[in-house]
MIMI-504549 format. One record per residue: y, x, z of N, C-alpha, C, O in turn; residue in three letters. Coordinates in steps of 0.2 Angstrom, whole numbers, plus 5000, padded with zeros to 4 digits. Example, Ala and Ser with C-alpha at 12.3 -4.5 7.8 and 13.67 -1.06 7.14 Angstrom:
# MIMI-504549
497250665039497850625039498450665039498350715042ALA/498950645035499550685036500050645039500650675040SER/
# end
This chain:
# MIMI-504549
553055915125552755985125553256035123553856015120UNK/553156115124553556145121553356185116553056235117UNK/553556165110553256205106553356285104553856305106UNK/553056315102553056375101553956395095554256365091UNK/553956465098554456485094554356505087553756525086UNK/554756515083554856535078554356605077553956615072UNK/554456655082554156715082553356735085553056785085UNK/553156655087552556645090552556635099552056615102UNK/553156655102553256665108553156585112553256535109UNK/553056605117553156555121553856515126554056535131UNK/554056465123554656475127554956465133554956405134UNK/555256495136555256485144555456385146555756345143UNK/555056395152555056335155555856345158556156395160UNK/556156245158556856245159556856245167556256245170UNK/557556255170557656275175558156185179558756195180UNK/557756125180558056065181558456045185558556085189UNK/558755995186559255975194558855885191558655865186UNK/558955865199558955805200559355765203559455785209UNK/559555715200559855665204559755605206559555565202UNK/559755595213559655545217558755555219558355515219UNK/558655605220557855615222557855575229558355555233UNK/557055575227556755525234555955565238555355575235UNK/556155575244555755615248555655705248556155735247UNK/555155725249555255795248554355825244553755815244UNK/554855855240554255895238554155935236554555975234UNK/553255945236552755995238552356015234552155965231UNK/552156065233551456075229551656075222551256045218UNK/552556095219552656095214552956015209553356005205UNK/552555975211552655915210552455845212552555795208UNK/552255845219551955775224552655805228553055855228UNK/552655715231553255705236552955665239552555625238UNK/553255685245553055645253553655625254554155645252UNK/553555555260554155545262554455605268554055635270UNK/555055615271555555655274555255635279555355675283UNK/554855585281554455565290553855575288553555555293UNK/553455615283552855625284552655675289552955725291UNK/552055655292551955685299552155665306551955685311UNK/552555635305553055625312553155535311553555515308UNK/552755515314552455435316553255425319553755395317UNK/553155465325553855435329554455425324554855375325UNK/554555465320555055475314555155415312555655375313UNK/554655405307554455355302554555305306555055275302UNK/554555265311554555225314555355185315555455125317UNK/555755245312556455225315556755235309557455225310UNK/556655255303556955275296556755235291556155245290UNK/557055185287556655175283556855205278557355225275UNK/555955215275556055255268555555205265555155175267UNK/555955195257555555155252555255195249555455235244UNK/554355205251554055255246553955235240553855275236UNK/553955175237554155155229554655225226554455265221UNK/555155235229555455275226555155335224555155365218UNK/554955365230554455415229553955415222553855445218UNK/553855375223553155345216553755375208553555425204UNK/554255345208554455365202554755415203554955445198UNK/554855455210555355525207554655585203554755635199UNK/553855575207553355605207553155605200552955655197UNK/553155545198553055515192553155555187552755585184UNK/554055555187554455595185554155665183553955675177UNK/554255695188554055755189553355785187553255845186UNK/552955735185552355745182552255765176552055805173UNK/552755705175552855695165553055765164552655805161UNK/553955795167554155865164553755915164553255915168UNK/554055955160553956035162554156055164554756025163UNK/554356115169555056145172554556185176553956165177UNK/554956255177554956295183555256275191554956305196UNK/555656255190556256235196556456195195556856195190UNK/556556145200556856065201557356065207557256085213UNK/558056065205558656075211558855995214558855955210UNK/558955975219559255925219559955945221560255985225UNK/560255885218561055885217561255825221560955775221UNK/561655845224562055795230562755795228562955855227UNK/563255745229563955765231564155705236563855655237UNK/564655735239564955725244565755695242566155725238UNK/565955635246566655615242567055655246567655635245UNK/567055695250567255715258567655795257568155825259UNK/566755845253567155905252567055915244566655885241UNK/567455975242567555985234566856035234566656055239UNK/566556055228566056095227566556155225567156145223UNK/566156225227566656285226566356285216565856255213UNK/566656335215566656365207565956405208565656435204UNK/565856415212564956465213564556385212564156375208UNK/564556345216564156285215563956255208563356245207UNK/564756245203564856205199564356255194563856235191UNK/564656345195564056385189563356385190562956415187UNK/563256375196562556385198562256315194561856315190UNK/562556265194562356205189562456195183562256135181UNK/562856245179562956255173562356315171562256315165UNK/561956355176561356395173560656335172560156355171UNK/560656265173560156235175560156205166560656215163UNK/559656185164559256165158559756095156560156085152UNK/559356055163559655995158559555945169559155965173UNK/559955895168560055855172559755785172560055745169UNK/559255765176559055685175559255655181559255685186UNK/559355595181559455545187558855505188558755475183UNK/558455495192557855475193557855415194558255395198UNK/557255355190557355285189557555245193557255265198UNK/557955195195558055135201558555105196558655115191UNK/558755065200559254985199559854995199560354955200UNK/560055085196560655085196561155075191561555125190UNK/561155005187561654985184561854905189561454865189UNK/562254905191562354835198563254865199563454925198UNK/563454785202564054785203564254855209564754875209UNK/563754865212563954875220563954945220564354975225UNK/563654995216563855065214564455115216565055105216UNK/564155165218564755215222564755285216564255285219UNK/564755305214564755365209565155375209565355355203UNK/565755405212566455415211566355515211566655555207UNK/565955515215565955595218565455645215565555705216UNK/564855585210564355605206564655625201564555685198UNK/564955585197565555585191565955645193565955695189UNK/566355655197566555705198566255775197566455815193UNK/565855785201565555835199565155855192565055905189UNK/565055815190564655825184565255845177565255885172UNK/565855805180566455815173566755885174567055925170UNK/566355905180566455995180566156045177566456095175UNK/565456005175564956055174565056025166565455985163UNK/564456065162564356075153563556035153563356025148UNK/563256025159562256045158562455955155562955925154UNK/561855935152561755895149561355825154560855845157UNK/561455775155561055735159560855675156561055665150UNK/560455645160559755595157559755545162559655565167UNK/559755485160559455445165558855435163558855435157UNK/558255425166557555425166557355375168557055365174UNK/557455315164557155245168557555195171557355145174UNK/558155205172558255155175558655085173559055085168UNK/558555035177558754965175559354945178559654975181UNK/559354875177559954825179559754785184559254765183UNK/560254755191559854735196560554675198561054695201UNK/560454585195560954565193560754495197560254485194UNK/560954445200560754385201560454355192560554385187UNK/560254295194559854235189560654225186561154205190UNK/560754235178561254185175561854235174562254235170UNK/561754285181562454315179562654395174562254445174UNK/563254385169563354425163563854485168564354515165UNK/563954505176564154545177563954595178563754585184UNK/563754655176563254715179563454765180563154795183UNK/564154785178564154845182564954835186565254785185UNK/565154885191565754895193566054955188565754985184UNK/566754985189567155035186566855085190566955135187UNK/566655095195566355165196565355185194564955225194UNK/565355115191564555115190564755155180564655205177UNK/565055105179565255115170565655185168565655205163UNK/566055225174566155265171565655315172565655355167UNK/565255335178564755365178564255365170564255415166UNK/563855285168563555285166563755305159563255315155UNK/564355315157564655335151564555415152564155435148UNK/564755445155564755515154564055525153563955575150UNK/563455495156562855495155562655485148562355525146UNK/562755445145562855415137563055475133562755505128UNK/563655505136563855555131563555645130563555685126UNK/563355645137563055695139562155685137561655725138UNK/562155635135561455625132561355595123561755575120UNK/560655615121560655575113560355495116560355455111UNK/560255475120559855415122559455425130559155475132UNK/559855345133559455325139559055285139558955235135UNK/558555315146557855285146557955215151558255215157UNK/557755155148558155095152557255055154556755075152UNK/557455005157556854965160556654925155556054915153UNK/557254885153556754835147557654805145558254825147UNK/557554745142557854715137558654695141559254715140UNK/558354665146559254645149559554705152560154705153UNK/559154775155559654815155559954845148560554865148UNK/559554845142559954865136560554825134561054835130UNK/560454765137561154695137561554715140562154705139UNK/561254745146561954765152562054835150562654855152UNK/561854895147562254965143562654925138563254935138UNK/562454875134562854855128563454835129563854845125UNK/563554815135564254755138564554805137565054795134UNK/564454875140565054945142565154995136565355045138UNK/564854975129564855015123564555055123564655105119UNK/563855055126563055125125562555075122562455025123UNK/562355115117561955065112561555115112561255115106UNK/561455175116560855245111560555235118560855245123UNK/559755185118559355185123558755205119558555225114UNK/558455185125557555185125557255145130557555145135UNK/556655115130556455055130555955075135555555075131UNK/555655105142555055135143554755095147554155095146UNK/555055055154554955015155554855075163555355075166UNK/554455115166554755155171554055205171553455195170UNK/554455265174554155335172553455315177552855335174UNK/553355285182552455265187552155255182551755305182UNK/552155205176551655155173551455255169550855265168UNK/551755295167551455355164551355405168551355455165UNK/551155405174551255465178550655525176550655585177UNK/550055475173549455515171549455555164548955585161UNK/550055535162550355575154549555545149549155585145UNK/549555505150548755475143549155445141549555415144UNK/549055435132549355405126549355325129549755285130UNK/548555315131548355245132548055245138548055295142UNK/547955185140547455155147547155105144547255085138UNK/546655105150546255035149546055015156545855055160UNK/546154975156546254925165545754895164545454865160UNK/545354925171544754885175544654795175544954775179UNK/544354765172544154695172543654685177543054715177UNK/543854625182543354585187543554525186544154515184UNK/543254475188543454415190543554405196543354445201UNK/543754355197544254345205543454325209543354335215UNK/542954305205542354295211542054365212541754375218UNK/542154415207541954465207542254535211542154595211UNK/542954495217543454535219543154545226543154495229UNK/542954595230542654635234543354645240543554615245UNK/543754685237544354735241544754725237544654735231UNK/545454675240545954665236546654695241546754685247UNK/546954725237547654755240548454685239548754655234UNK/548554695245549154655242549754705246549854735251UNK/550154715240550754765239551454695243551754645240UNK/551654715250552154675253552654705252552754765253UNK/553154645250553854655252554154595256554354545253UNK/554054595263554454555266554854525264554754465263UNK/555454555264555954535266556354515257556754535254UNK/556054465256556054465248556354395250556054355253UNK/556954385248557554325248557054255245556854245239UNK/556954225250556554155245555954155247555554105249UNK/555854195248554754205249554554205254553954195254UNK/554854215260554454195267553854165265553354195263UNK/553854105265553254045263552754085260552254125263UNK/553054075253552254095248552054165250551454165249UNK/552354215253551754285255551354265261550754285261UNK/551654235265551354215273550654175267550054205266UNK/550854115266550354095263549854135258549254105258UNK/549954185256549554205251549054275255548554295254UNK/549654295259549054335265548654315269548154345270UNK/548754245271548254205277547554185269546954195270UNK/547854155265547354115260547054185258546454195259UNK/547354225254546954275250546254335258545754355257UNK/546754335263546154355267545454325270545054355274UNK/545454255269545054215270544454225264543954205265UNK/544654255258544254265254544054335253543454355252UNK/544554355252544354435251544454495257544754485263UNK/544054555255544254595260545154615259545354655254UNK/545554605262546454625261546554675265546454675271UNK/546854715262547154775262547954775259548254755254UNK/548254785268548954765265549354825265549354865270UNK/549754835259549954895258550854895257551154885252UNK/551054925265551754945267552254965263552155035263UNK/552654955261553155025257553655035262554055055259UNK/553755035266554055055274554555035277555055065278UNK/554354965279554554895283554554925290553954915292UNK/554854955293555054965299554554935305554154965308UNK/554654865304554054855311553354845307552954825312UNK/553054845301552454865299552254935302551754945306UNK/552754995300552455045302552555045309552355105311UNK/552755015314552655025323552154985324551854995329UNK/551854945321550954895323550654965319550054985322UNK/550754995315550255035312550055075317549555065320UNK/550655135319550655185322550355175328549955215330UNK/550655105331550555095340549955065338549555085342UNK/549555035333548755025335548355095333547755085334UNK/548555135330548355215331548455245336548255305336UNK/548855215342549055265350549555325346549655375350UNK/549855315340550255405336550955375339551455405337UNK/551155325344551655345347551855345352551455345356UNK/552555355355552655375362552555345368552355345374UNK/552655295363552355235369552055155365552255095366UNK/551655185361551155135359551155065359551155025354UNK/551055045366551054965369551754935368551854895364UNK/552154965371552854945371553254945361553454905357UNK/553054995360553154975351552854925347553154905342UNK/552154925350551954885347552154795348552154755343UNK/552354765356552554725357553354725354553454685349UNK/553754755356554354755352554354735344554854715342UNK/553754765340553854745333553654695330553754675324UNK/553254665334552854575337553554545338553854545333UNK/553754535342554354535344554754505341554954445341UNK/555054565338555554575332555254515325555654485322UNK/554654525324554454485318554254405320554354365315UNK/554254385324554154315329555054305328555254265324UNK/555254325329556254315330556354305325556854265324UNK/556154345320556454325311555854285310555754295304UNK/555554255311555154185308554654205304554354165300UNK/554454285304553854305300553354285304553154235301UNK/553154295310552654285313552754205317553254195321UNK/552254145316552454095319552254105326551654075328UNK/552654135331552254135339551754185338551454205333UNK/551554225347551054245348550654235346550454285343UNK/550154185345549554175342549554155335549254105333UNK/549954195332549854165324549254215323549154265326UNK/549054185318548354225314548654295311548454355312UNK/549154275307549454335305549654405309549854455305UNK/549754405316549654445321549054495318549154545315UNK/548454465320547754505320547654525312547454585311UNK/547754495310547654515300547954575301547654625299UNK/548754575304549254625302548654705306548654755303UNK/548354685313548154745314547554765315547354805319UNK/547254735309546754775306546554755299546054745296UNK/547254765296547354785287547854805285547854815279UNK/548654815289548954875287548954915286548754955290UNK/549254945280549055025277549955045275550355015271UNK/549955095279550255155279550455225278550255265282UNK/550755235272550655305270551155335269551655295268UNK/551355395269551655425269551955505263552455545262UNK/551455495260551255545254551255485248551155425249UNK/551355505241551255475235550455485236550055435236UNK/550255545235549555535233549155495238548655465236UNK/549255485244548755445250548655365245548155345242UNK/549555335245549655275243548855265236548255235236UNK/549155315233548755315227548155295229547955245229UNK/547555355230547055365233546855285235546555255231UNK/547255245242547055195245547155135240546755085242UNK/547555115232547455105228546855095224546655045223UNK/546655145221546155165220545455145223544955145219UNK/545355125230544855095231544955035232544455005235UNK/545454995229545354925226545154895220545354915215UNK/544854835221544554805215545254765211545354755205UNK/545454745215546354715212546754725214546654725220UNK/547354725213547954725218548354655215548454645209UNK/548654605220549354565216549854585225549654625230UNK/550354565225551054555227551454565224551454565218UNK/551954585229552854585227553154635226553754645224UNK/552654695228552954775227553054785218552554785214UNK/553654785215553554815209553154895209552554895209UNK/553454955210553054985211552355005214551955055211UNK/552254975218551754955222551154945216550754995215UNK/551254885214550954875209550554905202550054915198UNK/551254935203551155005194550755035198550055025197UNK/550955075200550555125204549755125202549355155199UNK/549455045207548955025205548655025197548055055196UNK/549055005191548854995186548955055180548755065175UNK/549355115185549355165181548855195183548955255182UNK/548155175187547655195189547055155188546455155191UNK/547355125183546655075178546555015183546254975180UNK/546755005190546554945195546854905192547354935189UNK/546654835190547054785187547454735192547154695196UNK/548154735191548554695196549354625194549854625190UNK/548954595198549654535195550254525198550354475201UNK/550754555197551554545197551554475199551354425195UNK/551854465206552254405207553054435206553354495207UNK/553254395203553954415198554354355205554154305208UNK/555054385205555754335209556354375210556654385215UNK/556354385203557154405202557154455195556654475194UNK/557654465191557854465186557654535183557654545177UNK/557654585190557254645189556654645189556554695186UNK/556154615192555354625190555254535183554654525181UNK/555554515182555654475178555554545172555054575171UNK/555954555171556154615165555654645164555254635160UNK/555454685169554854735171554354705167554254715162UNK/554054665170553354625168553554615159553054625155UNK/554054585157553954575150553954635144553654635139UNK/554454695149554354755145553854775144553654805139UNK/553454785149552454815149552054765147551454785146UNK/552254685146551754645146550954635151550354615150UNK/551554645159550854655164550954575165551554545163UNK/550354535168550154485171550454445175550454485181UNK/550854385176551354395183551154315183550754285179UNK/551454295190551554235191552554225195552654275198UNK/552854195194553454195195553554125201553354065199UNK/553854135208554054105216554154035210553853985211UNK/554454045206554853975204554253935202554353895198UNK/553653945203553153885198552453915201551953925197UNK/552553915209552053925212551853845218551453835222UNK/552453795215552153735219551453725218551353665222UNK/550953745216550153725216549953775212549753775206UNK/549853835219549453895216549053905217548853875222UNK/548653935213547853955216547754015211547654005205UNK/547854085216547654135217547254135210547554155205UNK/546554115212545754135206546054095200545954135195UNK/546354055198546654015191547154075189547054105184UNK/547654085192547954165188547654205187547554225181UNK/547354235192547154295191546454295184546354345181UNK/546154235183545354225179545954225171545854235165UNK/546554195175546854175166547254255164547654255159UNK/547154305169547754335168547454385161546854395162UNK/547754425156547654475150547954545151548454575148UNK/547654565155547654635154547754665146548054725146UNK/547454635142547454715133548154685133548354735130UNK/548754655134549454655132549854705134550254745131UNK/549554695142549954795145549454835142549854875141UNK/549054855141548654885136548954925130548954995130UNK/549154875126549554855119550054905121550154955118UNK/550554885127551354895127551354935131551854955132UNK/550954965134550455055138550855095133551355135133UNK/550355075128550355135123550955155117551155205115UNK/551355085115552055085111552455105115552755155112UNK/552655085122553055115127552955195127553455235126UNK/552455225128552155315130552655325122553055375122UNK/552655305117552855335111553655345111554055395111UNK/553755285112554655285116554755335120554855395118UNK/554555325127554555375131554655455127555055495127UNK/553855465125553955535121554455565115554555625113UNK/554655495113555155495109555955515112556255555108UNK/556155485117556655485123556755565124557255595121UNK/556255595129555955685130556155715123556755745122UNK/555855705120555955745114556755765110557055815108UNK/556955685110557755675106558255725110558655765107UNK/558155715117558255765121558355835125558755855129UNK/557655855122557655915122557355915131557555955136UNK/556955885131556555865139555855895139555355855137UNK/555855955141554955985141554655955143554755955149UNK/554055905142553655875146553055885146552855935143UNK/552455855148551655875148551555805146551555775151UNK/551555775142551255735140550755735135550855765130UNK/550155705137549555715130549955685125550355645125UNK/549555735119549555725113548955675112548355665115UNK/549255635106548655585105547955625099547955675095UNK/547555585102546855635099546755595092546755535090UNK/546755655088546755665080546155585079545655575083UNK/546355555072545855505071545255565067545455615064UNK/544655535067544155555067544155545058544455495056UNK/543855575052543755565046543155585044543055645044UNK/542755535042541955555041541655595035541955585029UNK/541355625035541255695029540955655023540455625025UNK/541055655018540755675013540155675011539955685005UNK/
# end
């Protein structure tokens, strides 16, 4: 929050830049993806609206009058009008993702930032490393994240192994939040909706295809889980999902034809087994496709549970009270789920699943619990740094009269 000054005044809202934003935005602080409205667009762009989710999130939490996005280019230099137009800005955040990894390009970002004086934040983000391995960053990942280190009192990281992988490169001033979604509603606490798996009406399942290993188990668990429940399957913007979507809505130029070509294409990578697989017709009439953060949400919202493989996807759900079970397979939603203590089942020890046996054993009050210690961090994070934000204040404990 921003507290009052010394003289009773109010003090101006900061003037921010972002780094690495995801889609565009509207209405001061909702983001849409760059193809919202234009079907045909979306169809040939992928955008991970996940992303979206956390830059929105983001922007929820601060205060500001003005959010600049910051780009560079390795190609051309910023003129001295640029570099002060970003020395009048508050303060600098990088918005959350997987950007501690070998594969990092930051040569041109670092550059420009060693120009400017503004102060900068990473906001969330993690380490994104195969099973076993102690290499996480490259020299253009580490010197970036150094200057970020020094231009800050403390970074906001996802959980325990990316605080392993800042330690490797000499930053030990973090915070622990686990990612800016699971707070987007700025509440001290949550409390997650309870049903039983017989008691599940509309279940969403959050797909990620193209998830290295898992072919099998999502096919299986779309065919099996919609055999029971109503299934709502929900896109983060798989290219040929959104052309069955669009072309079974007539929203594009040629409907028919995109729609077979995206059959097509998914039958040739071995998602779909042949024309008459089952999984054809499921696909078109229960994918969901959106375009806006707030839609996803909304469509969220009118489920009884959510499980998949979308990290985000998921949060999303559960920072909205829906209760949802994380399938974990890989070392960054591994992290995720232990830092929040959300519910998970993990591909490696899925040889005899059954759906209603996790979900009836799964415990919700742990993410509960690590809701409410994480929002403290988090608040603690903003604060150290000098980061306006709206987040509730926790409500005074009550003290009975006398």
């Amino acid at each position: 929050m921003n507290a009052p000054l010394a003289n009773g005044a109010t003090p101006r809202r900061p003037r921010i830049g972002v780094l690495m934003p995801a889609g565009r935005v509207v209405e001061h602080d909702r983001v849409r993806t760059h193809t919202h409205g234009n079907p045909q667009k979306a169809t040939t762009l992928f955008t991970n609206i996940g992303d979206c989710f956390v830059f929105e999130s983001s922007l929820r939490i601060l205060d500001y009058v003005e959010v600049q996005p910051i780009y560079a280019s390795e190609t051309t230099v910023p003129s001295e009008a640029y570099i002060e137009k970003l020395n009048e800005l508050d303060f600098i955040f990088l918005r959350g993702s997987n950007y501690i990894n070998t594969n990092g390009k930051w040569d041109a970002i670092t550059a420009l930032l060693e120009r400017t004086k503004v102060p900068v934040m990473a906001f969330g983000i993690g380490v994104q490393t195969p099973d076993n391995s102690e290499d996480y960053v490259n020299e253009s990942t580490k010197r970036f994240l150094q200057l970020v280190a020094d231009r800050s009192r403390s970074i906001a990281i996802r959980g325990t192994l990316s605080q392993k992988a800042l330690k490797s490169i000499g930053i030990g001033k973090v915070r622990i939040i686990g990612c800016p979604t699971a707070f987007r509603h700025r509440k001290p606490t949550i409390a997650v909706g309870r049903v039983s798996s017989g008691e599940i009406a509309d279940l969403g399942f959050t797909l990620r295809r193209k998830t290295h290993g898992s072919t099998t188990i999502q096919r299986y668990m779309l065919r099996t889980l919609a055999e029971q429940y109503r299934t709502r399957i929900f896109c983060a913007g798989e290219l040929e999902e959104k052309q069955i979507f669009y072309a079974q809505r007539g929203a594009l130029e040629n409907s028919p034809l995109a729609l077979a070509g995206a059959i097509d294409t998914l039958i040739a990578e071995d998602w779909f087994h042949g024309p008459a697989d089952p999984l054809i017709d499921l696909y078109k009439s229960s994918l969901a496709v959106f375009e806006a953060v707030e839609d996803f949400e909304t469509g969220l919202r009118q489920m009884d549970a959510v499980t998949g493989f979308r990290l985000h996807g998921n949060l999303l759900a559960l920072a909205n009270s829906v209760p949802a079970l994380y399938v974990t397979y890989d070392t960054r939603t591994r992290e995720f789920v232990q830092t929040l203590g959300i519910p998970s089942i993990d591909v490696r020890q899925m040889d005899r699943f059954s759906f209603r046996k996790a979900w009836d054993n799964a415990d919700f009050s742990t993410f509960e619990r690590a809701y409410a210690a994480r929002f403290q961090d988090l608040k603690a994070f903003l604060e150290e740094n000098n980061m306006a934000h709206r987040l509730e204040a926790e409500a005074p404990a009550l003290v009975a009269a006398e």
